[in-house]
C-alpha positions as CSV (number, residue, x, y, z in Angstrom):
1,X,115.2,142.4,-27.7
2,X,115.0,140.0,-24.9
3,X,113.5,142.0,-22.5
4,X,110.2,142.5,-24.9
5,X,109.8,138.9,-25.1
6,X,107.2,137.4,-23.5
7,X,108.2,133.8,-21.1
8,X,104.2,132.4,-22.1
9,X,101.7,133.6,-24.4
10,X,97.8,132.7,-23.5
11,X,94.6,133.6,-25.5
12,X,93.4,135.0,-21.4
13,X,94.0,134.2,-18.1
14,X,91.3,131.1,-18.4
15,X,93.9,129.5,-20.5
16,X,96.5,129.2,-18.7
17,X,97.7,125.7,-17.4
18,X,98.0,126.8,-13.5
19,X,98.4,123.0,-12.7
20,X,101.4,122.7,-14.8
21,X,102.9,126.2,-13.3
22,X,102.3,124.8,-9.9
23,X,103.5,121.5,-11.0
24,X,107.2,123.7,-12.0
25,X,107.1,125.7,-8.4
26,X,105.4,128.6,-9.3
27,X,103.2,129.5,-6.0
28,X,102.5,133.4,-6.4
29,X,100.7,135.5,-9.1
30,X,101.4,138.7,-9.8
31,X,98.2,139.8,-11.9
32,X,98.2,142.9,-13.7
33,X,94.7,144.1,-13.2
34,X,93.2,146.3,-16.6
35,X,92.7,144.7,-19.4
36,X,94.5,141.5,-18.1
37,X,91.7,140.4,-15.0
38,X,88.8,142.7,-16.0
39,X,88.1,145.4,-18.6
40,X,88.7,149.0,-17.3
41,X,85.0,149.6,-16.8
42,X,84.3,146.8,-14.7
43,X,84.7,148.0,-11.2
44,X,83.7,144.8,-9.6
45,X,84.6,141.1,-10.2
46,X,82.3,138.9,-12.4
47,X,81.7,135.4,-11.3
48,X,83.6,134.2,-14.0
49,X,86.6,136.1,-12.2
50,X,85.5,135.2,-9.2
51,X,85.6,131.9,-9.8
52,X,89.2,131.9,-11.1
53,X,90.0,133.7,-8.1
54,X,88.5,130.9,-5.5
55,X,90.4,127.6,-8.2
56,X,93.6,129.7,-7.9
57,X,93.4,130.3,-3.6
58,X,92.1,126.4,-2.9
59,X,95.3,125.2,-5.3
60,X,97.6,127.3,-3.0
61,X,98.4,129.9,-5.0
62,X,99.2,133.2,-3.1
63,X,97.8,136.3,-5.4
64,X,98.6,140.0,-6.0
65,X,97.5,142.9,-8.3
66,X,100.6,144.8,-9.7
67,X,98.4,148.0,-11.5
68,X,99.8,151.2,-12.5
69,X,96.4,152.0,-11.8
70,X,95.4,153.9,-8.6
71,X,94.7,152.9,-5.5
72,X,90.5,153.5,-5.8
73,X,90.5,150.9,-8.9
74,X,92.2,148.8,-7.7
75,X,90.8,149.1,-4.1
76,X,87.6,148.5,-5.1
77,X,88.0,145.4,-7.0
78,X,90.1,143.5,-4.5
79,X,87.2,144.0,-1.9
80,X,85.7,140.9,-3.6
81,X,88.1,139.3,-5.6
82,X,90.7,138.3,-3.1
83,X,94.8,139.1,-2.9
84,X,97.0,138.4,-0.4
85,X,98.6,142.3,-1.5
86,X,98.3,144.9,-3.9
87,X,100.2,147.7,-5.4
88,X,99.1,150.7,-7.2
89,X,100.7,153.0,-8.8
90,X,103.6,150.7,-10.0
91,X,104.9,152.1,-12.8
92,X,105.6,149.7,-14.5
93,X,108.2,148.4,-16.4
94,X,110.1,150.4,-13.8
95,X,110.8,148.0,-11.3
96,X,111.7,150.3,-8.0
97,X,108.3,149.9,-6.6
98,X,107.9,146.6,-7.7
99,X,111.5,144.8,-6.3
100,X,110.3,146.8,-3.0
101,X,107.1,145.1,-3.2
102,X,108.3,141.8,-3.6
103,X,111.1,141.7,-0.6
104,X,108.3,143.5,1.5
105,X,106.1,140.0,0.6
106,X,108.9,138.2,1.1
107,X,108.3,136.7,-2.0
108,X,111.1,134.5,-4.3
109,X,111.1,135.0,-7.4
110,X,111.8,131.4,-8.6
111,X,108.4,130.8,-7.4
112,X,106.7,134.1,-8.9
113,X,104.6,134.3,-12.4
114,X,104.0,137.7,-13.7
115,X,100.7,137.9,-15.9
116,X,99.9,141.0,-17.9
117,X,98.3,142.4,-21.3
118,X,101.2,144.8,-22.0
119,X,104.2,143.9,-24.0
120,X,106.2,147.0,-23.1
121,X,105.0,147.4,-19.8
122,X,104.2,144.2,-17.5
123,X,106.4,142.1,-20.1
124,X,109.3,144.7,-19.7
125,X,108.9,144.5,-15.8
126,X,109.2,141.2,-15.8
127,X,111.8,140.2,-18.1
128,X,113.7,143.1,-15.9
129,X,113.2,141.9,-12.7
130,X,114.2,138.1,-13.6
131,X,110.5,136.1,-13.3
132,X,108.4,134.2,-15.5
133,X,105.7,136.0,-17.4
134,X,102.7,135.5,-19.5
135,X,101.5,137.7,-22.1
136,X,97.5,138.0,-22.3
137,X,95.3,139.1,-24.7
138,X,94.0,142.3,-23.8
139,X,90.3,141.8,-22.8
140,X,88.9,145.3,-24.5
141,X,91.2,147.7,-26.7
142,X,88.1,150.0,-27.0
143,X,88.5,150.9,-22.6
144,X,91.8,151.4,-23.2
145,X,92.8,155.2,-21.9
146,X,95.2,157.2,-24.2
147,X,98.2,156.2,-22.4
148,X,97.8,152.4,-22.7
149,X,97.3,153.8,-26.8
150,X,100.3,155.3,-27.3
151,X,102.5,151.9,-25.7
152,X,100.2,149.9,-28.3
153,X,102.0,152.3,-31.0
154,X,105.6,151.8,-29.5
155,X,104.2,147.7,-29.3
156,X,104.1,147.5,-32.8
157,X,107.7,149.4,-33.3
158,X,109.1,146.6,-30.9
159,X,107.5,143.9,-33.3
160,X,108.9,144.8,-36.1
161,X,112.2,144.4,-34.9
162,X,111.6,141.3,-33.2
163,X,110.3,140.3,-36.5
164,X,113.8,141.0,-38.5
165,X,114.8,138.8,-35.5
166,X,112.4,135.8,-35.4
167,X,109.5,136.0,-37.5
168,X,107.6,133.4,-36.3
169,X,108.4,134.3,-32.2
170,X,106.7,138.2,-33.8
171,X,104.1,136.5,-35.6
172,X,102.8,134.6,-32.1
173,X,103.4,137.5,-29.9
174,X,101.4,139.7,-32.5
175,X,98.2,136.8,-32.5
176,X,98.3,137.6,-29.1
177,X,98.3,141.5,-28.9
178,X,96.6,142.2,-32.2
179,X,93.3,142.5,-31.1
180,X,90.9,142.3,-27.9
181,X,89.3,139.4,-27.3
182,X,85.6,139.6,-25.6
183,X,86.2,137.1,-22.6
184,X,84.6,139.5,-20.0
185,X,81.3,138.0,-18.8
């Protein structure tokens, strides 16, 4: 059940204590991008994002997007909203791509955050590869494609057996997956 449970939980990425991450040695993000950064129909970065983006850079924070997504989404929104390295197509929570991605970078992982929407799949990834992770509310459900559906059914599965487990640990996980929250701009 470990592997499904989440390092952080955080309403969005706005909520997140970076100075206190930084503080603890974490110097690289590795952002999911749908539903975690921007909804699946924005194709550009609001300034609200943008924003984020320019805080994070100027505290010394070295950033990637990690998206299963392909490479024209994801392409097109790091034209603005500016990463030190991307990866599409990363099938996640399989971590092939990912561990290749991360000695390509020559990133540590003491120092990596993993920050994603998705209990079974950026959660998963993380847990397997060994880094800190937050779980995000997912900014809209109603974008979601049919894929990202079907892991929200397999979510709740995974809850309920966490819940036999730890009740309250399920209980805080499922405040933070149960429903999108409307922080787009």
């Amino acid at each position: 059940m470990n592997k499904y449970l989440p390092t952080f939980l955080s309403m969005s990425i706005y909520d997140i204590d970076f100075d206190t991450l930084y503080a603890k040695g974490k110097k690289v993000i590795l952002f999911d991008l749908d539903n975690t950064i921007a909804s699946y129909e924005e194709v550009k970065p609001n300034s609200k994002q943008l924003m984020l983006n320019e805080k994070l850079t100027k505290m010394g924070y070295k950033i990637y997007i990690i998206s299963n997504n392909r490479i024209k989404r994801v392409k097109e929104f790091v034209e603005t909203f500016k990463v030190n390295d991307y990866l599409t197509l990363a099938r996640k929570p399989f971590t092939k791509r990912i561990c290749a991605f991360i000695k390509k970078n020559n990133l540590n992982k003491d120092e990596i955050v993993m920050i994603g929407d998705q209990l079974l799949t950026d959660i998963v990834c993380a847990n397997k590869i060994g880094v800190t992770n937050i779980l995000v509310k997912s900014i809209s459900r109603k974008t979601e494609r049919w894929y990202t559906r079907i892991n929200r059914l397999r979510e709740e599965k995974v809850l309920k057996k966490i819940e036999r487990i730890d009740g309250k640990k399920a209980l805080e996980i499922r405040n933070i997956i149960g429903k999108s929250s409307d922080h787009s701009e």
